[in-house]
N, C-alpha and C positions, 0 to 999 in steps of 0.2 A: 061925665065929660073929662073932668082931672084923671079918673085911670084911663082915659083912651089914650088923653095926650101924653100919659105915664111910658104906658105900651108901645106907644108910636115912637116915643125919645129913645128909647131903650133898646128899640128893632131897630132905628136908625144909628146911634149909636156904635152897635154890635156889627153892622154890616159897614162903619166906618173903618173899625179897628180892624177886620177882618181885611177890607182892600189896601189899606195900611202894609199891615204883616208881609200880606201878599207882595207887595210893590219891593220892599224892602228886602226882602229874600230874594229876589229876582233881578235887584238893581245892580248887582256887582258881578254878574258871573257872565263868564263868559261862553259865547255860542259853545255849543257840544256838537251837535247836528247838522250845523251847515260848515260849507267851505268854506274857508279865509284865506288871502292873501299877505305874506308879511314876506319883506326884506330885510334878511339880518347880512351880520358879517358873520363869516364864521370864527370860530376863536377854540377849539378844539374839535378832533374828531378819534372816532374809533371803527372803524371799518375792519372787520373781523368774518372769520364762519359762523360762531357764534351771537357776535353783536355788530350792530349799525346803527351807529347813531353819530351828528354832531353835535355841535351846541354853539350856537347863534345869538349875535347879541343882538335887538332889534331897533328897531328908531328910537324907540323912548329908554332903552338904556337896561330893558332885561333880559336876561340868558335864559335862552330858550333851547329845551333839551329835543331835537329833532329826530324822529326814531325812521329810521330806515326800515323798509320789509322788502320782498319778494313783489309785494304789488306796487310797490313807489318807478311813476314814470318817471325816466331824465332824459327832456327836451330833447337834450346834446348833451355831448361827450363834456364832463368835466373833471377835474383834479381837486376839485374839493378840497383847495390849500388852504393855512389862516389867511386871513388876512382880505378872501375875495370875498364880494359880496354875490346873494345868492336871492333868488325869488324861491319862497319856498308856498305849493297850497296843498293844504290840508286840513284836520279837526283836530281842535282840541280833546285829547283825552284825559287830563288835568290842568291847574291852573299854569306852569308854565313846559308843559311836553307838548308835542306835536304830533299826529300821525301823518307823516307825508304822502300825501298822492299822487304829485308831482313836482321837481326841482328843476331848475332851469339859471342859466347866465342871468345877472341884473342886467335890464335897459336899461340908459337913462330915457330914453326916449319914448317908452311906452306908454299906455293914455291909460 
């Protein structure tokens, strides 16, 4: 009876640490595969033949490297100055770059 309850502590134990690991590896990262919403201000840009990209600082205070392509929709016509603020969606392809899908004018009034 003492090895059952050995075995049992030991299997339960093992599949504690195991959903542990798991939770903790997974607790700080952020989506890859789905779409996000963020409002940054802009605060540089390089709009080139070769490169596109800005860099946006967001609500809570980090710069966010925004990459432009060939498939990034824009709403409306923008001048992508410093200073304006910008709705940008897209996925994360690191922890602070962005692939953009689509860019747009900030509302304030949006839901």
């Amino acid at each position: 009876m003492k090895k059952i309850k050995l075995i049992l502590s030991i299997f339960l134990l093992a599949i504690l640490f195991a959903v542990t690991i798991f939770y903790i590896k997974n607790k700080n990262t952020k989506p890859q595969n789905n779409l996000i919403n963020i409002v940054g201000t802009i605060e540089d840009k390089k709009i080139t033949l070769e490169e596109q990209y800005l860099y946006v600082k967001d609500g809570e205070g980090n710069k966010i490297k925004i990459n432009i392509t060939e498939n990034t929709n824009f709403k409306e016509k923008l001048k992508l100055e410093e200073g304006d603020k910008i709705n940008i969606k897209g996925k994360y392809i690191d922890k602070l770059i962005l692939q953009a899908e689509e860019i747009s004018n900030f509302n304030q009034n949006k839901k």
